[in-house]
C-alpha positions in Angstrom: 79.1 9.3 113.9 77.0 11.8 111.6 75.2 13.3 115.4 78.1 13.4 116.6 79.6 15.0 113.6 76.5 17.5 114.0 76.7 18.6 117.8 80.1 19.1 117.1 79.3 21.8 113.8 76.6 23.2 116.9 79.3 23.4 119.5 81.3 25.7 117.3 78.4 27.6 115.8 77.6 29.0 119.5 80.9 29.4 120.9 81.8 32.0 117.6 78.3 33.2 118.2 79.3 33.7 122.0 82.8 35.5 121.1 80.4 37.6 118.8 78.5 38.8 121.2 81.4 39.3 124.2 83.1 41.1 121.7 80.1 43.6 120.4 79.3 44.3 124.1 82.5 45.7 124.7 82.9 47.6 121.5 79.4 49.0 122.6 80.6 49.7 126.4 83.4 51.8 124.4 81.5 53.7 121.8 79.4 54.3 124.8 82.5 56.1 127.0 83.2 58.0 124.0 80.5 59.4 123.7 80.0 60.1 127.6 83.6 61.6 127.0 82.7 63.7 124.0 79.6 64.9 125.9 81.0 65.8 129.0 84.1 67.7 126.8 81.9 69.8 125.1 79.8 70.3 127.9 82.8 71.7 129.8 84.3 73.4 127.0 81.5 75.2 126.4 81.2 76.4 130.8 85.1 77.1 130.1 84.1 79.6 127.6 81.3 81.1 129.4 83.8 81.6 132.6 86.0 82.6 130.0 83.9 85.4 129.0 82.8 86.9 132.5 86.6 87.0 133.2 88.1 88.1 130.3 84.8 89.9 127.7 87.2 91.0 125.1 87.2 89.6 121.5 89.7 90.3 118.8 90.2 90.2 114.9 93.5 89.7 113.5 94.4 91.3 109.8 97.1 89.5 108.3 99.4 91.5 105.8 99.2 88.5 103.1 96.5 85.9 102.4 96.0 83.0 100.5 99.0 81.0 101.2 101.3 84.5 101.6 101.2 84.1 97.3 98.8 87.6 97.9 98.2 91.2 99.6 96.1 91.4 101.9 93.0 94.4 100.3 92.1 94.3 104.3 95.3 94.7 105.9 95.9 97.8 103.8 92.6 99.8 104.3 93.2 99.0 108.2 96.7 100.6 107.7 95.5 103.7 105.6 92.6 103.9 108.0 95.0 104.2 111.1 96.7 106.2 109.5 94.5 109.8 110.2 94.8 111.6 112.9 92.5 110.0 115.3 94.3 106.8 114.2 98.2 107.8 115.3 96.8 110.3 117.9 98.2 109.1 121.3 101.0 106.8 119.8 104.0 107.6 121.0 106.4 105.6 117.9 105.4 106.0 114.9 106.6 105.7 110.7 106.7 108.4 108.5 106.3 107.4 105.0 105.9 109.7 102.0 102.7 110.3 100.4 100.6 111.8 97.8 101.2 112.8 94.4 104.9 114.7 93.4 103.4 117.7 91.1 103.8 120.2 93.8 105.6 121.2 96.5 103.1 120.7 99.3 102.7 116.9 98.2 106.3 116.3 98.6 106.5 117.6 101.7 103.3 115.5 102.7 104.5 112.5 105.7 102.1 109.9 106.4 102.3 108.2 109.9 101.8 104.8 110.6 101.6 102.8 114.3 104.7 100.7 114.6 105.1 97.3 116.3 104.1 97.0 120.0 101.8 100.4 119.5 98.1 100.3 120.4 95.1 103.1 120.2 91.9 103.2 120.6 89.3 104.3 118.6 85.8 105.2 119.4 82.1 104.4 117.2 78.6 105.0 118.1 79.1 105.0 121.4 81.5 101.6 121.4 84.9 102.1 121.9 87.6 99.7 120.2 91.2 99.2 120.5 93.9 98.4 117.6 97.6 96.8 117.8 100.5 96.7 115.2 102.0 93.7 115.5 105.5 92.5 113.0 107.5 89.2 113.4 111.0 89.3 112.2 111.8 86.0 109.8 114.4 83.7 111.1 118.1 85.0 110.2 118.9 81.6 109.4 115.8 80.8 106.9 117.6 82.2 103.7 121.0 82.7 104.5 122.6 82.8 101.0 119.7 85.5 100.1 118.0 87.5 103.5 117.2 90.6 102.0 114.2 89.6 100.4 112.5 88.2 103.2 110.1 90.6 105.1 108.7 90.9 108.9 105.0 89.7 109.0 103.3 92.3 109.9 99.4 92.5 111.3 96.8 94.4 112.8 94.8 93.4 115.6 91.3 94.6 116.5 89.7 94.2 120.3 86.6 95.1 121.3 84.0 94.0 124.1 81.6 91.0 123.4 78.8 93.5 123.7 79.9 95.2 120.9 80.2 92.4 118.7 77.1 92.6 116.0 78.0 96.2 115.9 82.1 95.9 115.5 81.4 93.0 113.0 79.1 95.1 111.0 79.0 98.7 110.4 82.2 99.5 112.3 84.6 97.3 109.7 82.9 98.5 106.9 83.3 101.8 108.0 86.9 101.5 108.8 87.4 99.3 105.5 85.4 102.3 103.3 87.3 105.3 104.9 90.8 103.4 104.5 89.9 103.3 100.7 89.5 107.1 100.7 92.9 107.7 102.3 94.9 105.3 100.0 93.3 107.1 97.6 94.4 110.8 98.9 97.5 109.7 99.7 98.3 106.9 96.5 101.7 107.9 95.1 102.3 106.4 91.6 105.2 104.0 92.0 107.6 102.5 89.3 108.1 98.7 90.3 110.8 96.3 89.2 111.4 92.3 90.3 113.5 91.5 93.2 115.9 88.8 91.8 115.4 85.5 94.1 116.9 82.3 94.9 114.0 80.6 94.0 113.9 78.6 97.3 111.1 78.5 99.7 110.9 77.6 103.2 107.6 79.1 103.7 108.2 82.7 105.2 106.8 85.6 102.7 109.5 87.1 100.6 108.8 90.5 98.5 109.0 90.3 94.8 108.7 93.6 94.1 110.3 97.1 95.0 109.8 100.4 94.2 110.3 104.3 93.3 108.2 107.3 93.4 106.9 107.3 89.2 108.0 110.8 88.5 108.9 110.8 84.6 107.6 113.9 83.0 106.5 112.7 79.5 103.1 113.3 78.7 101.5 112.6 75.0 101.4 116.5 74.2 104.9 116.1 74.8 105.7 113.3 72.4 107.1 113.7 69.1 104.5 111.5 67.0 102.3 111.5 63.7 99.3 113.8 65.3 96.8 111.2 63.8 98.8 108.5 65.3 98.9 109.9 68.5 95.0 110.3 68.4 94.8 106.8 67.5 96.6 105.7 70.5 95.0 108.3 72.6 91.3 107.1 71.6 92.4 103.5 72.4 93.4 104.1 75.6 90.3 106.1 76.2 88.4 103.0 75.2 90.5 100.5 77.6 90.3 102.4 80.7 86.1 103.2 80.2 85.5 99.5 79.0 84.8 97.9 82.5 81.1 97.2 81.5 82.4 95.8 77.8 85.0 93.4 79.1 82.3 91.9 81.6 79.8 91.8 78.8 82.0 89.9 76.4 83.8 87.8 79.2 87.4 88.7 78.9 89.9 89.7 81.7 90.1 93.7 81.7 93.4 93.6 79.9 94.7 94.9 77.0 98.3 93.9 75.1 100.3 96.5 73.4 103.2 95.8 71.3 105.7 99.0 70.3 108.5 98.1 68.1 110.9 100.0 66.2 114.5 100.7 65.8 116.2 102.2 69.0 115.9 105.5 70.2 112.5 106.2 68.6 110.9 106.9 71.8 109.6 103.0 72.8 110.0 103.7 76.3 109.1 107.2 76.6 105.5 106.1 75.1 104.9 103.9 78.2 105.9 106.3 80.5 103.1 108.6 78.4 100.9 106.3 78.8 101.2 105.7 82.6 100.9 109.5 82.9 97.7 109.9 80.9 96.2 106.7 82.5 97.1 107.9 85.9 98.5 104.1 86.1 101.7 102.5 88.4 104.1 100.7 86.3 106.1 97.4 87.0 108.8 96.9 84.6 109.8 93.2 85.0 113.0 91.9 84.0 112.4 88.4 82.8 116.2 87.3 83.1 115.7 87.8 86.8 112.7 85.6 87.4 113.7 82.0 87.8 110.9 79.6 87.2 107.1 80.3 85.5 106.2 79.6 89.1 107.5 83.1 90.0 106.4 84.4 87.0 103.4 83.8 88.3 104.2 85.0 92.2 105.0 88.6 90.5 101.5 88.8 88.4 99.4 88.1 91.5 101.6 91.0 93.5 101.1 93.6 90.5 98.0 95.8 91.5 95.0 97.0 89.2 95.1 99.9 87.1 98.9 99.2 86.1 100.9 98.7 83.0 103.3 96.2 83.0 106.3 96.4 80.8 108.9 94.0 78.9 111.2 96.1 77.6 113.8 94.2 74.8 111.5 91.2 74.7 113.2 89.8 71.9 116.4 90.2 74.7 114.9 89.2 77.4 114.3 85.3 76.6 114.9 82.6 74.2 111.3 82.8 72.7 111.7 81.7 69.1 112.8 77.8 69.9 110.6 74.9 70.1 108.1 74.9 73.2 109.0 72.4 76.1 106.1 70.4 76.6 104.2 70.7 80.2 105.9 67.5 81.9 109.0 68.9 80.6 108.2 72.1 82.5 107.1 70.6 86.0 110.0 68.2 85.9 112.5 71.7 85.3 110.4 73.4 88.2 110.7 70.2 90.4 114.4 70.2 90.3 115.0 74.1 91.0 112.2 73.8 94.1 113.7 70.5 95.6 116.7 70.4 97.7 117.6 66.8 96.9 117.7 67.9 92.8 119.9 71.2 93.8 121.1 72.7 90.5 125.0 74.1 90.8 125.5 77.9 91.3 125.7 77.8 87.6 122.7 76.9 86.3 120.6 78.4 89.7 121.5 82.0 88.3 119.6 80.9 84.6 116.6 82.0 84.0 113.8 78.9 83.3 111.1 81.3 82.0 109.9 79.3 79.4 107.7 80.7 76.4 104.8 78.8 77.9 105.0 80.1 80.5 104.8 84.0 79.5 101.9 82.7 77.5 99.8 81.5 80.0 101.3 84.3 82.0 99.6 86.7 79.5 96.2 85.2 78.4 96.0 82.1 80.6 93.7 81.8 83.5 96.3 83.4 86.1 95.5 86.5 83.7 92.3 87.5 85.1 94.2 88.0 89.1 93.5 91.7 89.0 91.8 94.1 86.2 92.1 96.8 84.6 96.0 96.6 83.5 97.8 97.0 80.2 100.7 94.4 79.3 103.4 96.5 76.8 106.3 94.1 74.8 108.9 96.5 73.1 111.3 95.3 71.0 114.0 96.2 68.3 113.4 93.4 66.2 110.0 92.2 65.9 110.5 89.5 63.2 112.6 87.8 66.1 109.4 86.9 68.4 107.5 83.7 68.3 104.3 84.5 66.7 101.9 83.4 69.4 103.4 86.0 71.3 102.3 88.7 69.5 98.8 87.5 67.6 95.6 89.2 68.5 94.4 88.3 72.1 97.8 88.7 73.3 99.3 91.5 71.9 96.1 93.5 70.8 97.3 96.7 69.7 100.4 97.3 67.5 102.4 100.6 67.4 105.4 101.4 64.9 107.6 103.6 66.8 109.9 104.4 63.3 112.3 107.1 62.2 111.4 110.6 62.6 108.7 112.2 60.0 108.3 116.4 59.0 105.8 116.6 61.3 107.6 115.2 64.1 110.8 117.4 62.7 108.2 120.9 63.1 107.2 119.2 66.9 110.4 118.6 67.8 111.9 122.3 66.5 108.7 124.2 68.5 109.9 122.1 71.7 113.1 122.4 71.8 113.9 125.4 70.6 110.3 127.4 72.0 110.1 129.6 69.0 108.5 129.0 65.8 111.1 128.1 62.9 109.1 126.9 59.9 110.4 129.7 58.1 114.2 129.6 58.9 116.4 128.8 55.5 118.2 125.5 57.6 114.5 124.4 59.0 113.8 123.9 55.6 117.4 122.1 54.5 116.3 119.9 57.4 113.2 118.8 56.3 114.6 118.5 52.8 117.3 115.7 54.0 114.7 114.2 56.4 113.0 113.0 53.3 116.2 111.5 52.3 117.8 109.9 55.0 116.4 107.6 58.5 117.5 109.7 61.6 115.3 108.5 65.2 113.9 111.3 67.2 116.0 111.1 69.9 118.9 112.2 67.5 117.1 115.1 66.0 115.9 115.9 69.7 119.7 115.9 70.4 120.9 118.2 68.1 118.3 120.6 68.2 119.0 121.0 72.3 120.4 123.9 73.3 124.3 123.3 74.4 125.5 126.6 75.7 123.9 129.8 76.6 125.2 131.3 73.4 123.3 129.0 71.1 120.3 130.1 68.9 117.9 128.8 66.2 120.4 129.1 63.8 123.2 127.3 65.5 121.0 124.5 66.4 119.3 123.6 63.3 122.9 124.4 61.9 124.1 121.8 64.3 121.1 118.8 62.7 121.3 119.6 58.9 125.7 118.8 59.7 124.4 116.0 61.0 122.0 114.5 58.4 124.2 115.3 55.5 126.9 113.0 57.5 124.5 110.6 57.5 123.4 110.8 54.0 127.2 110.0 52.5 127.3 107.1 55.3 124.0 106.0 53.7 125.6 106.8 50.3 128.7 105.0 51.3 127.1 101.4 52.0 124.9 101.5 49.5 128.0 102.0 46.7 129.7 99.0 49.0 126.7 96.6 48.6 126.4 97.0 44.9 130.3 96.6 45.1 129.7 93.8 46.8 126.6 92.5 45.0 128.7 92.7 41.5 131.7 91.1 42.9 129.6 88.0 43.4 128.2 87.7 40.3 131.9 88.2 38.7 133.1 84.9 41.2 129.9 83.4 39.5 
């Protein structure tokens, strides 16, 4: 029984040995016509190509408008555009776009078009001897994609760049950084300081680009030698923005994004928003005033930071406004789990709840000083407020808010600025200048107020009526100051009679 037993273990052994080895030979047979497969595809592939290139010997680049996910401008796409924009770039194209350019300070810059290729337009362009040819190409978005919000969606728009095969090493090299090199000298010619604010969103996405920003020509005429301010205050700010805008080298050296926080506060009217605008203009810098109540999730806030461009300032006028930044922070699971449900069409919040804001003060943190930060350089970040002991205190600590201004009431020497301004003659002498300046001392009036009553209403007003017209005006406001005080110690003594 036990040989039996034996052959009989043998027997199997060789017939799984046998199914083995049927088995491994075909897998082999298999790998073997995929591979003869593979060889003879790329072997024809690559005969396709060469047919391909006797026939047709043209090669093209494309430049897209946005890159990286759409989530950022294209630095490319706009040299290409600025590039084609000169007169051997539009010359021959029979539809173009007239945009305007250059800066507003004269009369010859606002009269200044630029020209631009629009869709379906072509041109060539000739370089060392090779001769190139460029398209504009735009796709309109679907009108269904957004239907409850289609104006923010925009066209995507590219450039595309043929040349002959021959031509390649040379198109490829010098000619794209030449094109790329001269576009960056037109931009800069033709750069017209813009005033940006957020485009307010639904918050969904279905994957076509939609702008977050829009503009205006930046035209406001304050400048710092304008400003009613403490002259040594001024200088103070003027130095420090001196520092900023040459610290490139400083910022690299001590690794921090080229960024610098400034936070103006102050009761209204005492010129929190005219600063920033004198800033821009000494800085030479766009600005982007965002409206936080319009951005919907931290995830946009994020969208607009990567849109803004360098040498910038943005603003958050009314901070304290803007946001509930003084409660507790919402942890980060609570704040995916918020951003899951606006982004997901399943979790749908109601009409309600869609148009609140979900900014959270974690979000403007990071926003500030967190890694998404350092997207761009060479930008100041300005918080005014009315009430600064309202904000969270890791807004406004060092790092985040580095420089603090008090924009307060109006001092003499903003009083003898403000007089010389408005009234272009000197007054220091005048009987009322000096009843002014005497009340000043005694009462809280913001510049814009003095400013106010010191301007000229009527072609018949003079020095006289004008300061006439203030000192009225600061007495009134002395006996109001009078009058609450005599009603708070009314007040005050009442309580301690109830007590």
């Amino acid at each position: 029984m036990n040989v039996f037993a034996g052959y009989s273990s043998l027997s199997q052994l060789w017939v799984v040995t046998s199914v083995v080895a049927v088995c491994w030979t075909m897998v082999w047979k298999n790998l073997e016509h995929i591979r003869l497969q593979q060889y003879f595809a790329r072997n024809f592939n690559r005969r396709a190509r060469r047919l391909a290139a006797i026939v047709d010997p043209f090669l093209s680049v494309t430049f897209e408008e946005y890159e990286g996910g759409r989530i950022k401008s294209s630095d490319a796409y706009k040299e290409v555009r600025s590039y084609l924009t000169t007169a051997s770039g539009v010359r021959g194209v029979r539809h173009l776009r007239a945009e305007t350019g250059g800066e507003r300070d004269n009369a010859a810059d606002r009269e200044k078009l630029v020209l631009s290729m629009v869709h379906g337009e072509e041109v060539a362009d000739a370089f060392h001897g090779a001769t190139v040819w460029w398209s504009a190409y735009s796709v309109a978005p679907p009108r269904d994609a957004i239907p409850w919000y289609p104006s923010s969606r925009s066209d995507r728009r590219s450039y595309k760049l043929e040349f002959h095969e021959s031509d390649r090493d040379l198109v490829l090299g010098s000619y794209l950084q030449h094109v790329r090199r001269q576009g960056r000298a037109v931009m800069v010619q033709n750069r017209q300081r813009r005033l940006y604010t957020n485009i307010s969103r639904s918050g969904y996405d279905d994957g076509w680009y939609q702008d977050v920003w829009t503009h205006v020509p930046f035209t406001h005429p304050k400048t710092f030698d304008k400003l009613a301010m403490d002259p040594a205050k001024k200088k103070e700010i003027i130095d420090d923005l001196n520092m900023f805008k040459n610290g490139k080298d400083y910022y690299n050296r001590i690794g921090k994004p080229w960024k610098r926080g400034y936070l103006l506060y102050g009761p209204p009217g005492t010129g929190k928003s005219t600063m920033v605008a004198a800033m821009a203009n000494y800085l030479d810098y766009d600005v982007y005033d965002l409206e936080l109540t319009s951005v919907k999730t931290n995830t946009d806030l994020r969208k607009l930071l990567i849109e803004t461009k360098s040498k910038s300032i943005m603003v958050f006028e009314d901070i304290d406004c803007s946001l509930d930044l003084t409660g507790k922070r919402k942890t980060k699971e609570e704040e995916e789990e918020e951003e899951d449900d606006e982004e997901d069409p399943r979790r749908r919040p109601n009409k309600q709840d869609t148009n609140k804001s979900k900014v959270t003060l974690s979000g403007l943190l990071n926003f500030i000083d967190g890694l998404w930060s350092a997207c761009g350089e060479e930008r100041l970040i300005v918080f005014t407020t009315n009430h600064v002991e309202k904000l969270d205190p890791a807004l406004i600590r060092t790092g985040r808010m580095d420089k603090k201004i008090d924009m307060s009431y109006c001092d003499l020497d903003s009083l003898s600025f403000l007089a010389k301004l408005h009234l272009d003659e000197d007054v220091q002498g005048h009987q009322l200048f000096g009843a002014a300046k005497a009340l000043l001392q005694e009462v809280d009036m913001v510049p814009v107020d003095v400013g106010e009553h010191l301007t000229r209403k009527t072609v018949d007003d003079d020095a006289g009526s004008c300061l006439a017209r203030l000192v009225t005006a600061l007495e009134k406001a002395k006996e109001e100051a009078a009058a609450k005080t005599t009603e708070a110690a009314k007040a005050e003594d009442d309580g301690k009679g109830d007590n």
